[in-house]
C-alpha positions in Angstrom: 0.0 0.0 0.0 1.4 3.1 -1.5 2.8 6.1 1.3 -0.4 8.1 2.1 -0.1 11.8 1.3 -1.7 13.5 4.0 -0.3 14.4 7.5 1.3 12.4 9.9 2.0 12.8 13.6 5.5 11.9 15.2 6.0 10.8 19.1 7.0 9.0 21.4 5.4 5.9 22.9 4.8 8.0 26.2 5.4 11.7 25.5 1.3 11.6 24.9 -0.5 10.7 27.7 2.2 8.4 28.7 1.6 4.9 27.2 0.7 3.6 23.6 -3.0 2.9 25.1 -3.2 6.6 26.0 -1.5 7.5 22.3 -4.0 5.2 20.7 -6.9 7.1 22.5 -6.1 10.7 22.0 -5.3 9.4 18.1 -9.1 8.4 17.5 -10.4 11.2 19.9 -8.8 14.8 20.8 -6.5 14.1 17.4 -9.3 12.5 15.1 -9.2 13.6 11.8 -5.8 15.3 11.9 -3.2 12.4 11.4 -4.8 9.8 8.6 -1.7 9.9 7.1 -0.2 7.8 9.9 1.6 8.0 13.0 5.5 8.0 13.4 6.3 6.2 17.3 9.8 6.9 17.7 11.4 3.9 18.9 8.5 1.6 21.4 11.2 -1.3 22.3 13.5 -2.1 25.4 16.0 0.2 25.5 19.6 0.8 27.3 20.0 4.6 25.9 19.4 7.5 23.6 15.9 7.2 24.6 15.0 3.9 22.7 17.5 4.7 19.9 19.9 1.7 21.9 17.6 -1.4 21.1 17.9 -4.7 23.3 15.3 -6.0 20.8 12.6 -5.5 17.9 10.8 -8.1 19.1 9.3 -6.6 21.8 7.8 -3.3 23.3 8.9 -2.1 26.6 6.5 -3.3 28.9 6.5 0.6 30.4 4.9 1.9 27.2 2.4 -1.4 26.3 2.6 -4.5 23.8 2.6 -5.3 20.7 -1.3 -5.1 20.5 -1.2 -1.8 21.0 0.9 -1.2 17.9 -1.3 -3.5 16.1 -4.5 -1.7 17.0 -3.3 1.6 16.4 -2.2 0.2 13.0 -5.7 -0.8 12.2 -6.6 2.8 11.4 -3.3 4.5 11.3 -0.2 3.8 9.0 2.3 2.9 11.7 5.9 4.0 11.5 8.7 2.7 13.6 12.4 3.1 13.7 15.2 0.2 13.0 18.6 1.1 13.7 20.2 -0.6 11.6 23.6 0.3 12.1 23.6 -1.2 15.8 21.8 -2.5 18.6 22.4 -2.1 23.0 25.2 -3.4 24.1 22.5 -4.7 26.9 20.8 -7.0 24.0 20.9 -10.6 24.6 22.9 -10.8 21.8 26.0 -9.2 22.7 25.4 -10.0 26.7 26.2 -13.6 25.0 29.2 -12.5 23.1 30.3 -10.9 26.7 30.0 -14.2 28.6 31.5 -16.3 25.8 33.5 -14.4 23.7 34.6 -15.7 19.9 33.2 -18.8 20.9 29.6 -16.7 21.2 26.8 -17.9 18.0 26.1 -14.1 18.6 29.8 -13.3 17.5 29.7 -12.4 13.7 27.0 -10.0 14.3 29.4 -7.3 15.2 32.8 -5.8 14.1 35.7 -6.6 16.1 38.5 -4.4 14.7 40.4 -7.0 13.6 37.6 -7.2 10.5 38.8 -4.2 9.8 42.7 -4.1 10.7 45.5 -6.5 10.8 45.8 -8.2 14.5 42.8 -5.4 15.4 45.2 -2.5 15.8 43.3 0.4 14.7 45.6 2.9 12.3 45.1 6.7 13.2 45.6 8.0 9.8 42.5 5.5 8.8 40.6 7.1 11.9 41.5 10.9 11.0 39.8 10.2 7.4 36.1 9.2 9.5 33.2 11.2 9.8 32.9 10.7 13.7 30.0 10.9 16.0 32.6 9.8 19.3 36.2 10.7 20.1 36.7 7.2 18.5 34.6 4.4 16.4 35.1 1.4 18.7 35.0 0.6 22.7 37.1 -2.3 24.3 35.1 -4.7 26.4 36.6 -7.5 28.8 34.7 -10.9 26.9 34.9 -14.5 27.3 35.9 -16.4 30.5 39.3 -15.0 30.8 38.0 -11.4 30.4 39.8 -11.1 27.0 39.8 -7.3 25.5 38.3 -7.1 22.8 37.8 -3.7 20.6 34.0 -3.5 19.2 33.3 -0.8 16.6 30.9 1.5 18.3 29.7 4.5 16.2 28.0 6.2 19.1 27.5 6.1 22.2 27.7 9.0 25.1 29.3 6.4 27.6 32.9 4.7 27.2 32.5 1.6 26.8 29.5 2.5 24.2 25.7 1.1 25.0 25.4 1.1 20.8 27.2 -1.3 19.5 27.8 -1.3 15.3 26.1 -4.9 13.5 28.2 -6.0 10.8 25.7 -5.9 7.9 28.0 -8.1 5.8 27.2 -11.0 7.9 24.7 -13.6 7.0 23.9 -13.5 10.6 22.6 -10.1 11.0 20.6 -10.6 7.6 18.8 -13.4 9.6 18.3 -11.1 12.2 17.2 -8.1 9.9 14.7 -10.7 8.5 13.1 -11.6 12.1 12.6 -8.4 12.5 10.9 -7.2 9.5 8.4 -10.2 9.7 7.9 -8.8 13.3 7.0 -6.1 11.9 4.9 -7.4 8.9 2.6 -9.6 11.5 2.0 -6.0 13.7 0.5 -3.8 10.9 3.6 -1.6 11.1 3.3 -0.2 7.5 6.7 1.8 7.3 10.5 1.2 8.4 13.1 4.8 9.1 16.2 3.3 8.4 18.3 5.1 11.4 21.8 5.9 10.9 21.9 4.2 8.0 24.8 6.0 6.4 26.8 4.5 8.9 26.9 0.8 7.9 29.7 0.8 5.8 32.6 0.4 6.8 35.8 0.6 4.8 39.4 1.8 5.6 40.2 4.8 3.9 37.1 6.0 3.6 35.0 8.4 5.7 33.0 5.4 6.7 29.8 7.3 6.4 27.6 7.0 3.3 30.1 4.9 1.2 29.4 4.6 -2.4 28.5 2.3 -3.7 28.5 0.0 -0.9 25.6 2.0 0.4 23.5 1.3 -2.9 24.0 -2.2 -2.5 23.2 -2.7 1.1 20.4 -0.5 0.6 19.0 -2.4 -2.6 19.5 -5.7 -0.4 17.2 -4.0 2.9 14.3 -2.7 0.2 14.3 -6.4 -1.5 13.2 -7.8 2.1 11.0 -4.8 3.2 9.3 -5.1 -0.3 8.8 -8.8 0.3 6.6 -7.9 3.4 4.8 -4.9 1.7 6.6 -2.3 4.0 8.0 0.9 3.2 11.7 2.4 3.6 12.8 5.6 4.6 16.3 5.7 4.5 17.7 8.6 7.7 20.6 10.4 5.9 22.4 13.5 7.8 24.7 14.1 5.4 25.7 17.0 2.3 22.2 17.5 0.6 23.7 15.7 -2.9 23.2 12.4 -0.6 20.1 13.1 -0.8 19.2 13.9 -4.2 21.0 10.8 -4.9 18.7 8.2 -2.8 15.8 10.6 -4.2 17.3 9.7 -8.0 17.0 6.1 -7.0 13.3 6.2 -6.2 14.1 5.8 -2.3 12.1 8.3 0.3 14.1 10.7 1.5 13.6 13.6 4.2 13.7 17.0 3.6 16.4 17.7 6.7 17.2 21.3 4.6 13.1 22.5 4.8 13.1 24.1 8.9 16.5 25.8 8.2 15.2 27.1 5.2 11.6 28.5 6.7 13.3 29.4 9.9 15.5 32.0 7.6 12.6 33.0 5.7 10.6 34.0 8.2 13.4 35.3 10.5 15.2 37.6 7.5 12.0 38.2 6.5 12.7 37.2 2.5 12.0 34.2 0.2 15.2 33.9 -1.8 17.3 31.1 -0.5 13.7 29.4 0.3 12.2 29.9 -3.5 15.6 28.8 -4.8 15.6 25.6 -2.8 12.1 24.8 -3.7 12.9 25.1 -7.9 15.4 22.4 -7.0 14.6 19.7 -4.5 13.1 16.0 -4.9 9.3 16.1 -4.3 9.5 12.5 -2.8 10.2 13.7 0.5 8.7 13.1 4.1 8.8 17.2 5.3 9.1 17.9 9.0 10.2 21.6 10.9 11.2 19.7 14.4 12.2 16.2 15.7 13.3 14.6 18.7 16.7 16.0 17.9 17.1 19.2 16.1 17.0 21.5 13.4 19.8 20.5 10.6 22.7 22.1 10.2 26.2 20.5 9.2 26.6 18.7 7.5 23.0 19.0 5.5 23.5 22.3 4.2 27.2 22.4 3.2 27.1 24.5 0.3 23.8 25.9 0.6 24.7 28.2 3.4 27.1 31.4 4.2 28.2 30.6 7.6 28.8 34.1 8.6 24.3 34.3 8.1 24.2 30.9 10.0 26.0 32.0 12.7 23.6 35.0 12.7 20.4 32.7 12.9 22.1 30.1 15.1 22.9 33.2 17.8 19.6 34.3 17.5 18.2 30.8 18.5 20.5 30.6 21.2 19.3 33.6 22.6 15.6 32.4 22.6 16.4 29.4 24.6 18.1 27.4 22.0 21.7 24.6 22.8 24.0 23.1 19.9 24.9 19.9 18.9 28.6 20.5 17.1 30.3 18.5 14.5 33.5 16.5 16.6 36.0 16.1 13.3 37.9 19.2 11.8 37.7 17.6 8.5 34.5 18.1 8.3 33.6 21.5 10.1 33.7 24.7 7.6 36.9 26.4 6.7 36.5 29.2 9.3 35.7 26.7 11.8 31.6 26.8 11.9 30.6 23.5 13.1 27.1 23.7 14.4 25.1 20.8 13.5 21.8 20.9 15.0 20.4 23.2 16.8 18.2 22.1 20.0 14.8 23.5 20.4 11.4 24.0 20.0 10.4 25.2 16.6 7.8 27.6 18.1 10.6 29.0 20.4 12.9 29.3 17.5 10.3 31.9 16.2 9.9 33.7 19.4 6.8 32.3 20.5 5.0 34.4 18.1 1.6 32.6 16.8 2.1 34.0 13.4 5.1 33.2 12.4 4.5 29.9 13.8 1.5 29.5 11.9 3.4 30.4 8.5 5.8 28.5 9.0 3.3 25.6 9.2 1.7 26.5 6.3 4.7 26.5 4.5 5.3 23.2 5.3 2.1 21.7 4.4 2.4 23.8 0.9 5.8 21.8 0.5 5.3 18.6 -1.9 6.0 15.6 -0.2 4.4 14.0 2.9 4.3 16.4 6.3 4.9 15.0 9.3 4.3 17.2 12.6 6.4 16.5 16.2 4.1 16.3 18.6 5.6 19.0 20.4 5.1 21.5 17.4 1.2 20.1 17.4 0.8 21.7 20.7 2.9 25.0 20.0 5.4 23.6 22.8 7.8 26.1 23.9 12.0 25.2 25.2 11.5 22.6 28.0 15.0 24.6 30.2 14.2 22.8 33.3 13.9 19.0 31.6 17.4 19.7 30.0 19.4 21.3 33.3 17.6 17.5 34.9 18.9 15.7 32.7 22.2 16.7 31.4 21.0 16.2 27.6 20.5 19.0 25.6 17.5 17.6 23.0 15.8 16.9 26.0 14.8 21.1 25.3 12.4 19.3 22.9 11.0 16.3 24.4 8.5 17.5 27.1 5.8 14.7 28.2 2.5 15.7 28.1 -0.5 14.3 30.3 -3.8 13.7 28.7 -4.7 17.1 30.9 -1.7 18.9 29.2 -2.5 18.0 25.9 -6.7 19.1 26.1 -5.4 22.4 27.5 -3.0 22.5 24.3 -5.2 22.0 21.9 -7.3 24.9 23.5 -4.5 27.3 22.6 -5.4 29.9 19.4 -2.0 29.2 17.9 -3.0 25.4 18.0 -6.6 25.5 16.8 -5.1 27.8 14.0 -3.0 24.8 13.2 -5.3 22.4 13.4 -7.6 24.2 10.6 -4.8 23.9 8.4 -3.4 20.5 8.6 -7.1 19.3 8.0 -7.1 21.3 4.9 -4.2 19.8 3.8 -5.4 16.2 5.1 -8.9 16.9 2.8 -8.1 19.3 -0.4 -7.8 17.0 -3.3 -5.7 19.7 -5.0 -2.5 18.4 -3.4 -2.8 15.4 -5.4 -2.0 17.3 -8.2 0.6 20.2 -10.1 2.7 22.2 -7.7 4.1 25.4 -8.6 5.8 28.4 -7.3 4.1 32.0 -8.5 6.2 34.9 -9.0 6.1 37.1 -5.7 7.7 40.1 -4.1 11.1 39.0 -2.4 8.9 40.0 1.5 6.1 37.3 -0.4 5.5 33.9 0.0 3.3 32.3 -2.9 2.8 28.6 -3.2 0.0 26.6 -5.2 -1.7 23.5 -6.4 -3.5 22.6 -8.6 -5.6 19.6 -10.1 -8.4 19.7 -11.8 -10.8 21.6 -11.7 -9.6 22.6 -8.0 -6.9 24.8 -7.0 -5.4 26.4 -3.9 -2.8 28.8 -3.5 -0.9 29.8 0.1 -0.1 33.9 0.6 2.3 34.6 3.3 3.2 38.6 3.8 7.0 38.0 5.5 6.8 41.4 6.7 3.8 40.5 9.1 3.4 36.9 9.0 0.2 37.4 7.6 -1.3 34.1 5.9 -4.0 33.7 3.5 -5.2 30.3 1.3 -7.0 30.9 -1.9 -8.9 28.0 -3.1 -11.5 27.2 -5.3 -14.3 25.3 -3.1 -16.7 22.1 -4.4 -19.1 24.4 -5.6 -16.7 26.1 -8.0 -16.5 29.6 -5.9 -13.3 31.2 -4.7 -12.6 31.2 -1.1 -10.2 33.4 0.8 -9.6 32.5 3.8 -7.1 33.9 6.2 -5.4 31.4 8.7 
């Protein structure tokens, strides 16, 4: 069943009213009507870290947050979404807690990457190292396995802690391909309709390379994952951070892709309070794309815009966010931060914060979003016009935590009460129900303070006015009875 092209809602399994019998509730009540397009539940299973992005398991769902019937109900009416990281699983999985205990003599073994895979007698070679795009001081841990605690250095792409809690699969193995298969038909049997391929850039590894995104290694891997997702009638949406030519190179392949350059884009528009970069972006970019403006991380920096941005303005519009609230992921590798050292890349915090709380520009920036070809997707944070959580981050320690406030069932009816929200609402059922969106997008000439965006299909057509100097927004359209609406948002 082909991708549906209306709006989808992303969350977590608890962030809306705490469970995913709560989630399923407010979906087919408070939320009805706004999120046919499906539901993204960020990852649902047992978890050591990263807030489910450490995996023990695909096989089940932490018992905190419900069961697998849950998943499968809520699939019943919604096109369910859920995460594989493919590039590793928790060091806490029974998997490598097997590979601990026994060591090489583990069945568990060949599912990950010793380094002497990768390096003669498993001595790792700086000059190898100073060539890879890192997320870690370095890519591998050293755990004590076996009876005789043997060390033992186990590539480990990320990971906060030392030793790491995510610990890389070695895709080349026929084991992990019986393990990716387990999963998918896990999957299959619980309605989940759609698989984000996490970190995905990262299985590849190959000396001399930046080990990220490594062509065409990638290609093949990649071909190989949709083979088997196609097999169970699932979709892939391959989770590339990376220089937007990645991209457009997945999107020339037929692959879904996400439009990570998007909220810098509108946040730029909106803040500098002119189209150009925006307009010039939108004559250019793939129109298979799932569009978002926040996550459960951050708004994209480095390396997604390499090329497409004058660092001096980021570092403008980065300050600015700071001083609304706003921390900073950075890039760890001087190879890959900008000549004169700019190496933001994400920026932590609420989209509405971003634009200063104010309802307006919040509500164009939506709009623009929705007006985007491809398939929106809203954070359940942005749904409810959420501003910087400051006191979840100084409780945790972790910074994207500024994004990834809870909400009680009580907390989200008094959201949805709030003008900003309502005005949101209205549009993302217009863009759920217009049929014009199945059809011709274009981009009229404006005025460089102008925003105009349309569709067309038909005998139905609908265009989106934005007035950057106010934040004023306005949709045209042509209703069922053939008369022209104007109607201001």
């Amino acid at each position: 069943m082909p991708v549906r092209n209306q709006v989808q809602l992303i969350t977590y399994p608890d962030s809306l009213g705490g469970d995913l019998r709560a989630l399923n509730e407010l979906l087919r009540k408070q939320l009805a009507d706004l999120f046919p397009g499906g539901v993204h539940i960020l990852p649902p299973f047992p978890s050591s870290g990263d807030r489910g992005f450490a995996p023990l398991t695909y096989l089940d769902i932490d018992p905190s947050f419900g069961t697998w019937d849950d998943i499968r109900e809520i699939g019943e009416k919604f096109d369910v979404l859920v995460d594989l990281m493919v590039n590793h699983i928790s060091r806490q999985s029974p998997y490598f807690q097997d590979f601990l205990a026994k060591g090489r003599e583990s069945e568990y073994a060949d599912l990950f990457i010793p380094l002497e895979k990768l390096w003669e007698d498993g001595v790792p070679v700086q000059a190898d190292i100073d060539k890879m795009f890192l997320r870690r001081p370095l890519p591998y841990s050293v755990y004590r396995v076996g009876e005789n605690g043997e060390e033992a250095k186990v590539w480990t792409t990320f990971g906060k802690t030392d030793p790491s809690e995510q610990i890389d699969l070695d895709i080349r193995s026929g084991l992990t391909k019986r393990l990716l298969r387990a999963f998918f038909e896990n999957f299959r049997r619980h309605n989940v309709k759609i698989v984000r391929l996490d970190a995905v850039g990262y299985v590849i590894k190959k000396l001399g390379t930046s080990c990220f995104f490594v062509e065409p290694d990638i290609y093949e891997f990649l071909g190989e994952i949709k083979q088997l997702a196609d097999s169970f009638g699932i979709e892939l949406l391959p989770e590339v951070h990376a220089h937007y030519g990645t991209q457009f190179k997945l999107a020339e392949r037929g692959y879904w892709i996400y439009d990570f350059i998007l909220p810098y884009r509108v946040l730029e528009a909106l803040v500098n309070r002119s189209n150009k970069e925006l307009i010039e972006y939108l004559k250019v970019r793939p129109h298979k794309q799932f569009t978002m403006l926040d996550c459960h991380d951050g708004i994209p920096v480095k390396p997604d815009l390499d090329d497409l941005i004058d660092t001096a303005e980021a570092r403008k519009l980065v300050d600015l966010c700071v001083s609304r609230g706003a921390n900073l992921s950075r890039i760890l590798s001087d190879e890959h931060k900008a000549a004169d050292g700019f190496d933001v890349h994400q920026i932590r915090c609420t989209y509405y914060s971003a634009l200063n709380e104010d309802d307006d520009a919040y509500v164009a920036a939506r709009a623009i979003q929705l007006f985007v070809p491809g398939i929106p997707q809203v954070y359940y944070v942005g749904l409810l016009a959420g501003a910087n959580d400051l006191e979840r981050v100084e409780r945790t320690g972790e910074g994207r935590e500024i994004n990834r406030h809870n909400y009680s069932v009580e907390e989200v009816e008094q959201a949805l009460e709030k003008p900003v929200v309502r005005r949101l609402m209205k549009l993302i059922r217009f863009r759920n129900e217009y049929e014009a969106f199945d059809g011709r997008f274009s981009v009229p000439e404006s005025a460089e303070s102008e925003i105009r965006l349309r569709w067309s299909r038909e005998d139905k057509c609908c265009e989106l006015f934005i007035d950057l100097r106010s934040y004023r927004t306005v949709i045209e359209y042509v209703d069922p009875t053939g008369e022209s609406i104007s109607c201001e948002i």
